[in-house]
N, C-alpha and C positions, 0 to 999 in steps of 0.2 A: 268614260275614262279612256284616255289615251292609250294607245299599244304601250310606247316607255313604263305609264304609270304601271300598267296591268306586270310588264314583265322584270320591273323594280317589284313588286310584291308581292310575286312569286317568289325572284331570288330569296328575297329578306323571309318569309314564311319556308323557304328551301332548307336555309342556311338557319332558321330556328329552328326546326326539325333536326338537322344535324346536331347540332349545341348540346339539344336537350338529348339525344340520343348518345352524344358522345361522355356528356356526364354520369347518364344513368348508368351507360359500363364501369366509371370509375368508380363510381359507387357502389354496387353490385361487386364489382373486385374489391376493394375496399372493406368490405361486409365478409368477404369469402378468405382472405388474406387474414383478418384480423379476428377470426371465429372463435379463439378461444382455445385451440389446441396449438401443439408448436411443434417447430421443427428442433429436434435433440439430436446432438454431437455429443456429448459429454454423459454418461451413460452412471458416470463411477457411483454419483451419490445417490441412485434412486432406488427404488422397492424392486423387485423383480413384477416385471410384466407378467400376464395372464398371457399372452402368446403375443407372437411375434407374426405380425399377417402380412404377405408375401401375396400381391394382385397380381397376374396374371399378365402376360405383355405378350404373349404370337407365338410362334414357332418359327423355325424355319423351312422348309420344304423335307430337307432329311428327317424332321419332327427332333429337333436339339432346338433348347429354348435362342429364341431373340439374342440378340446384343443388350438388348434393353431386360428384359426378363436376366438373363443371364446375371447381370450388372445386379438386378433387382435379388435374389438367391447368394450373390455376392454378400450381397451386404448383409442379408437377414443372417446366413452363417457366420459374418463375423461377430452381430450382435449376439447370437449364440453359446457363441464359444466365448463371448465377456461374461456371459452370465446372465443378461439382459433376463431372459425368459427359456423358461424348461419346452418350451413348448411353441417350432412353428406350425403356423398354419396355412398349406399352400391352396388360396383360390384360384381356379380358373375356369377357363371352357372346355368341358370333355364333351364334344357335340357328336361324334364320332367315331368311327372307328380308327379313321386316319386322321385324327386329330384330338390329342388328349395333351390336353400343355399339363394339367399337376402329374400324370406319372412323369412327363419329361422334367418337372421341376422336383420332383422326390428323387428322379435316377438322379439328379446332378448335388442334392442334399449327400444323398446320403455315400455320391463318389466324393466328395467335401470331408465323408467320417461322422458325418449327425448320424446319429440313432434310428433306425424303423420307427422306433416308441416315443420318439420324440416329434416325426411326423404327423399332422393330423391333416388330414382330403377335405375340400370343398369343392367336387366338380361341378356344382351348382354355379358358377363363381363367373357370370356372362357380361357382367358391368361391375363396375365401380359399386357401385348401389347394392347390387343383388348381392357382394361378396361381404360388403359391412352387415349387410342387413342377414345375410347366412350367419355371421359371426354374433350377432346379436343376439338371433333366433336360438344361437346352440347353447345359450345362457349360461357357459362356462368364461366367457373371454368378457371381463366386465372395463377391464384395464387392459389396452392394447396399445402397441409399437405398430405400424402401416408402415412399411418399407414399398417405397416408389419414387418416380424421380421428382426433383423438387416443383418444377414444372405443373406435376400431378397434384401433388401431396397436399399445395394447398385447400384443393375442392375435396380431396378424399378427407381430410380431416375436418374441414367445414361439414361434409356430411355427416361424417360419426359424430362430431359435434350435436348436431341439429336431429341426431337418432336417438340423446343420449347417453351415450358412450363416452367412458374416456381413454381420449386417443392420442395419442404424441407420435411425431411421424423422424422416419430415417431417409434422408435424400440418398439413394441408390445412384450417385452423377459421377459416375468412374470415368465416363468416358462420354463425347460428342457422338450425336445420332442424325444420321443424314436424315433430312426431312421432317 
């Protein structure tokens, strides 16, 4: 076989590897997009949630939540205060001393006007994963609201989905996030 022939089918075997790579993504988003839980705006006609779960997004160096976290406690307080759910639940990383993002997300709750008692901690809360699956485990929150940005929301609800759970998610997208 010629060098042309040889490096015609490479490209052609290259450029099918791509094809097939670039649909299975579609696919795969497709499948995680369409899970089964959804994103709610409209709050007014439904049952009151089991809590209201608030994922975790960084800190800043002064330890005051993200822009993104911030935006995210934004929102779960306003669901709140609609009535959504008697009960948030903030997940995050407390890996340390110098870094505890749910007391940072409880001081900012409860400078908001939520309640202590309506507070509930999951410093377990180090993934996506690990904070549904805490939420699970505490076999109170059967019926949940996941407050994150939309971006997020659709794999955090495919997860609870595919845990189980029913989950209905709130886009927390107050604002653009560099990077």
């Amino acid at each position: 076989m010629g060098f042309l022939k040889k490096m015609n089918l490479l490209v052609l075997l290259g450029a099918g590897i791509l094809l097939l790579l670039l649909c299975s993504v579609f696919v795969i988003n497709g499948l995680v997009i369409g899970g089964g839980s959804s994103i709610v705006t409209d709050f007014a006609s439904t049952e009151p949630y089991d809590c209201i779960l608030v994922l975790g997004a960084g800190l800043r160096a002064d330890g005051s939540p993200s822009d993104m976290l911030r935006d995210r406690l934004r929102g779960a307080v306003e669901l709140y205060e609609r009535g959504v759910s008697e009960v948030i639940l903030l997940s995050g990383d407390c890996s340390g001393e110098d870094y505890d993002e749910v007391s940072a997300m409880e001081d900012y709750c409860l400078s908001q006007g939520v309640p202590k008692t309506a507070l509930v901690r999951d410093d377990r809360g180090y993934s996506t994963y690990e904070s549904l699956s805490n939420a699970k485990r505490a076999d109170r929150y059967r019926r949940i609201v996941v407050v994150t940005q939309e971006y997020h929301l659709y794999r955090a609800l495919y997860v609870a989905n595919r845990m189980g759970m029913e989950a209905d998610g709130f886009a927390a997208d107050y604002h653009s996030y560099r990077g």
